[in-house]
C-alpha positions in Angstrom: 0.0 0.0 0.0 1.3 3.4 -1.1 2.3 5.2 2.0 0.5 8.5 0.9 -3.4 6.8 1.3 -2.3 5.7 5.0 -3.3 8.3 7.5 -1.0 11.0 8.6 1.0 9.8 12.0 1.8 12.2 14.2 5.8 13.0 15.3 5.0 11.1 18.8 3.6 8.3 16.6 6.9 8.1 14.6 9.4 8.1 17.9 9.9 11.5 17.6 9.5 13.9 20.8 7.0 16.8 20.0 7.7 20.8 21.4 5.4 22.0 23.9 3.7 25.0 23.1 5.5 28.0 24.9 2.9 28.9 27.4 0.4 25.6 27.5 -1.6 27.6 30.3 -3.1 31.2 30.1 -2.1 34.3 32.1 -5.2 34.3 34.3 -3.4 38.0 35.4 -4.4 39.7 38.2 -7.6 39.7 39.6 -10.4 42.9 39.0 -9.6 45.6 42.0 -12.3 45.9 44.3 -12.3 49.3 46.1 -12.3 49.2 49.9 -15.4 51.3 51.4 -13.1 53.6 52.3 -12.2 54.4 48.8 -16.0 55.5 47.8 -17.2 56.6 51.3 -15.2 59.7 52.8 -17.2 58.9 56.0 -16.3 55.6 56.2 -12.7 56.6 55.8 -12.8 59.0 58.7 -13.9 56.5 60.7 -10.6 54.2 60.1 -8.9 57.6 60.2 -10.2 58.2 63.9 -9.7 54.2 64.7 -6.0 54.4 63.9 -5.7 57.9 65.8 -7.0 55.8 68.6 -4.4 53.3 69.1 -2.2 55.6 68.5 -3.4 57.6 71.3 -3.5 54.2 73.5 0.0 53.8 73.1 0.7 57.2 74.5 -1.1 56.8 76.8 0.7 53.4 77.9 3.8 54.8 77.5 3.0 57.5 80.2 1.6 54.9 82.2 5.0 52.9 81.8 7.1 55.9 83.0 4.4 56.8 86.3 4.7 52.7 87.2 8.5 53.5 87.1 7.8 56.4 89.6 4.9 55.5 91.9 5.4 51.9 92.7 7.5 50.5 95.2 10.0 47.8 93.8 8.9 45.6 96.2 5.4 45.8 96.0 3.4 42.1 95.5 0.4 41.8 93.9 -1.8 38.5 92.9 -2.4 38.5 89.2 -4.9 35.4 88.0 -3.7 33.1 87.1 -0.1 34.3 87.4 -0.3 34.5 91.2 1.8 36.6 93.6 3.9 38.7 91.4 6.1 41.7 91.1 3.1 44.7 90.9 6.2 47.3 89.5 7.3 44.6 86.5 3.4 43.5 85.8 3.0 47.2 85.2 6.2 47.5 82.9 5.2 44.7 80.7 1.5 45.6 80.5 2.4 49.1 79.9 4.8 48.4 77.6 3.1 45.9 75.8 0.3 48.0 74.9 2.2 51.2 73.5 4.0 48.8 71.6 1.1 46.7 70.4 -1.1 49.9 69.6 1.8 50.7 67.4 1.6 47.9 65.3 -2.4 47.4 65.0 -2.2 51.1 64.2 0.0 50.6 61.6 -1.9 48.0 60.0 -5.3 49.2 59.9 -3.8 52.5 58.5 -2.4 50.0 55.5 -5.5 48.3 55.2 -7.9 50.6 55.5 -6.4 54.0 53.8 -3.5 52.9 52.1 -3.9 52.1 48.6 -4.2 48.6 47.4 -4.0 48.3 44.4 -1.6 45.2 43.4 1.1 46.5 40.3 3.0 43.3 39.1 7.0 44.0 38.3 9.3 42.3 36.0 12.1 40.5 37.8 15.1 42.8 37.0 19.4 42.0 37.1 20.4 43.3 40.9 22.0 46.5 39.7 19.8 49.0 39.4 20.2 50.8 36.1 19.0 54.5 35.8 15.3 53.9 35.0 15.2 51.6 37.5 16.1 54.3 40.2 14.0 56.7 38.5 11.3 53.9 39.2 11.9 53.3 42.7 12.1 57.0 43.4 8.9 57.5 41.7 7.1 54.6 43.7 8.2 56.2 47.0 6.7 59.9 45.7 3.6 57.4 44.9 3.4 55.7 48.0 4.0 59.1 50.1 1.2 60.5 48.4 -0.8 57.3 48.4 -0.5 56.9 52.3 -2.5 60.1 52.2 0.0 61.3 55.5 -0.7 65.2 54.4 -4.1 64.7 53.9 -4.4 62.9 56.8 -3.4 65.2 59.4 -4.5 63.6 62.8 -3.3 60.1 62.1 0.0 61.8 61.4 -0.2 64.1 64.5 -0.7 61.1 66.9 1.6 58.6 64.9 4.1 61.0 65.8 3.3 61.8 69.2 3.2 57.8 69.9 6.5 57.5 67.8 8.5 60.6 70.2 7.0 59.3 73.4 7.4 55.4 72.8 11.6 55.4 73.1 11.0 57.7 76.4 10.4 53.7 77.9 13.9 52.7 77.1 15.0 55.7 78.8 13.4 54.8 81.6 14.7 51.2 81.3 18.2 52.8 82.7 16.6 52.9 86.0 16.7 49.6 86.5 20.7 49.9 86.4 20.1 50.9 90.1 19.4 53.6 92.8 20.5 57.0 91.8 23.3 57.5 94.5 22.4 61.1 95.7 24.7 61.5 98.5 25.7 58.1 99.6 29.2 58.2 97.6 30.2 61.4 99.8 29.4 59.5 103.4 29.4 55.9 105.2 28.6 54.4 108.4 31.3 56.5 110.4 30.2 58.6 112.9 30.8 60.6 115.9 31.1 58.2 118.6 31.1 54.6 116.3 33.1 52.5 117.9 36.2 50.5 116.1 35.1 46.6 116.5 37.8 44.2 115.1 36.5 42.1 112.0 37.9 39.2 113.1 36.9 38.8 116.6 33.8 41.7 116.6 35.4 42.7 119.5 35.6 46.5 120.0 39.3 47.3 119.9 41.4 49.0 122.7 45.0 51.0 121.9 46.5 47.9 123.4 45.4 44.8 120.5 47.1 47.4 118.2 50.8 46.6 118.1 53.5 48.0 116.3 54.0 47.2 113.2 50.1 45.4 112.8 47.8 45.4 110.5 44.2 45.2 111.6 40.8 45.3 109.9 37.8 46.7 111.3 34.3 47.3 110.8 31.7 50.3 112.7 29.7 49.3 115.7 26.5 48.0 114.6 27.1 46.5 111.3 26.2 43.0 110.9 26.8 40.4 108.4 23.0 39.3 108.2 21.6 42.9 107.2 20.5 43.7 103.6 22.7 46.7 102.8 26.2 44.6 104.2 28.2 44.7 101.2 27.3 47.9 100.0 28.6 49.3 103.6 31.6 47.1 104.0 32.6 48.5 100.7 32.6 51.9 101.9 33.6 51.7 105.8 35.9 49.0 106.0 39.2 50.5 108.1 43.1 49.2 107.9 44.1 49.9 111.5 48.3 50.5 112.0 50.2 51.4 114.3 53.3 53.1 113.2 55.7 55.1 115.9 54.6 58.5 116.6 57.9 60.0 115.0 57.9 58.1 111.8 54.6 59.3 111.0 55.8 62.0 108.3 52.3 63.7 107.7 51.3 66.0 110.6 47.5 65.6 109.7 47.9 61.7 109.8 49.7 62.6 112.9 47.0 64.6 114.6 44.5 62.4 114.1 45.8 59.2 115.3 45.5 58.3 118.1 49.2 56.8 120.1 50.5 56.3 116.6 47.2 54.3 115.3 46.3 55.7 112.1 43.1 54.4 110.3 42.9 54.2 106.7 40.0 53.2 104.6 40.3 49.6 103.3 39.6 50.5 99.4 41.9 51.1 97.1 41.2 54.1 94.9 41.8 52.6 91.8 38.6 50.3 91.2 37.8 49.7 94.6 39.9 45.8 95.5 40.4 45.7 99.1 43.5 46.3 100.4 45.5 43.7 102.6 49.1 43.9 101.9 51.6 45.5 104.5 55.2 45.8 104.6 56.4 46.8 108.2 59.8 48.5 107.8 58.4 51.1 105.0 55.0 51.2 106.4 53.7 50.4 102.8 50.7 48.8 101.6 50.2 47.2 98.1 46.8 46.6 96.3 47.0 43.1 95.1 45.2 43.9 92.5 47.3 46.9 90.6 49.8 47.1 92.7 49.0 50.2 93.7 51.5 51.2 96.5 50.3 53.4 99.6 52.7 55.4 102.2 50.7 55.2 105.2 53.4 57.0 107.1 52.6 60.1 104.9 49.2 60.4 104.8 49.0 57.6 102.6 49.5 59.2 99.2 50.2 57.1 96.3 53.7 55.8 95.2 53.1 53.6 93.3 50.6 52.5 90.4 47.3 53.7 88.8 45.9 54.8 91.9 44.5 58.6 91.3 44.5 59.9 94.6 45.5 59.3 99.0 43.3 56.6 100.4 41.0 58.4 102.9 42.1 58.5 106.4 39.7 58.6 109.5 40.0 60.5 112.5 40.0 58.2 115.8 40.5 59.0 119.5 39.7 56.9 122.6 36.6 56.9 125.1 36.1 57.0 128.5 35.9 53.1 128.4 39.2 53.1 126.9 37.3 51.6 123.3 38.9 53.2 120.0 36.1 55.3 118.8 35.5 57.6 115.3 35.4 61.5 115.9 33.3 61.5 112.4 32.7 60.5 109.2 35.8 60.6 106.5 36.4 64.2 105.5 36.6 62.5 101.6 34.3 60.2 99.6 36.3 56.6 99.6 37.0 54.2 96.7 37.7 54.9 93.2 37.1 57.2 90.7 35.0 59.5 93.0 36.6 62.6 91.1 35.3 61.2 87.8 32.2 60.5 89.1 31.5 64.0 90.4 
């Protein structure tokens, strides 16, 4: 049979692989817009405008409230919170506070895009990474188009309250610094010291007498009345602890060290000027003490003035006498703030 009569067989039909088409499925492209109410109903769009103005008003509000919860209540106030239970009333307040000015933010934010800003979907070729010049003429167009889209002139009172919440929302990490601690005030400038506080031994917690002080010794000692147990004992150790010598009346070089020893007992404070280590290192025959940490050497024969080291300044001295029980007793506070970097610190 002639070949031309048969019927024609397609390129599958001889073992040949046929070519797709190009595009076997149709564009379906983007679906119709719909306008929002808001688009076709000003009144409807002054409603979302006053919604958003709203939460952006809520979170200035909660920021204030973070900054009064900051102010007004006490650190260690409890509450019970269901179901959280007993809790901290000062850090429920920060996180509810907080939560809410952040929060309002956002929703604000979102409803503004969803409400007012335009929708309206624009596909965009995919395009090499570099951005040639009509491609930054694009972009910069697009952002004049989306600045006027966002309707933020127009819009007046959403832009008024976005920014108020926008200034008074970092105001909270601000506050945040608080947490760092107290504010010191005055308690740098003074310690437990005082007219009358007698010189107890930390070792023993025995009030000391001229007479456990011998030559060449090096004592510790503590203020009458402060105990291990009590809340505030490391923060007043690190300001009152004494190094109690006794150095011969005519080696002492400085006559105000001098005057107000008492026999030849000269109290120093304990910290080192430098950043604060405690100091416990004493060399007899030069009346010297060394900072183990910095090696920042003392003369306590000379008012104990630096040197040696990176100390900045004389460690503090205080002014002692005896009472009519015979007990070594302080005639004041020190005359200067103790520890380091006081000067710096203002």
């Amino acid at each position: 049979m002639s070949e031309e009569n048969l019927p024609e067989r397609s390129a599958h039909d001889r073992g040949q692989v046929g070519l797709a088409d190009e595009h076997p499925f149709a564009d379906p492209g983007l679906p119709a817009h719909l306008p929002r109410r808001q688009d076709i109903d000003e009144k409807a769009a002054k409603s979302s405008e006053r919604a958003v103005a709203l939460l952006f008003t809520a979170s200035m509000i909660a920021t204030l409230g973070f900054i009064a919860s900051f102010v007004v209540i006490p650190i260690d106030k409890i509450v019970y919170v269901w179901p959280l239970g007993h809790i901290s009333a000062l850090n429920f307040a920060l996180g509810m506070t907080l939560g809410v000015s952040l929060f309002a933010i956002g929703a604000g934010a979102v409803h503004w895009a969803r409400t007012l800003m335009d929708d309206t979907e624009r596909p965009a070729e995919r395009h090499p990474i570099e951005a040639d010049p009509e491609t930054r003429a694009q972009v910069m167009q697009d952002f004049g188009d989306g600045a006027r889209e966002s309707q933020l002139g127009r819009r007046k009172l959403i832009r008024n309250t976005l920014l108020g919440a926008l200034t008074l929302v970092p105001l909270s990490g601000v506050m945040l610094l608080r947490d760092l601690g107290p504010l010191p005030e005055e308690k740098l400038r003074h310690t437990l010291w005082a007219k009358g506080k007698l010189l107890v031994n930390q070792n023993t917690n025995q009030p000391l007498r001229p007479e456990d002080v011998a030559v060449g010794s090096l004592t510790f000692a503590v203020p009458e009345g402060l105990e291990e147990d009590q809340e505030d004992f490391q923060e007043q150790i690190a300001k009152s602890a004494l190094m109690i010598v006794r150095i011969e009346p005519e080696d002492i070089k400085d006559k105000r060290a001098r005057d107000w020893a008492h026999q030849g007992i000269l109290a120093y404070s304990k910290i080192c000027t430098h950043v604060g280590c405690p100091i416990s290192l004493y060399e007899q025959q030069t009346h010297h003490v060394l900072c183990p940490c910095h090696q920042s050497t003392f003369d306590l024969s000379d008012g104990a003035r630096v040197i040696f080291g990176p100390a900045g300044h004389a460690l503090p001295q205080l002014r002692i006498s005896v009472n009519d029980e015979g007990y070594l007793e302080a005639l004041g506070d020190f005359e200067e703030p103790v520890g380091p970097a006081f000067w710096e610190r203002g």
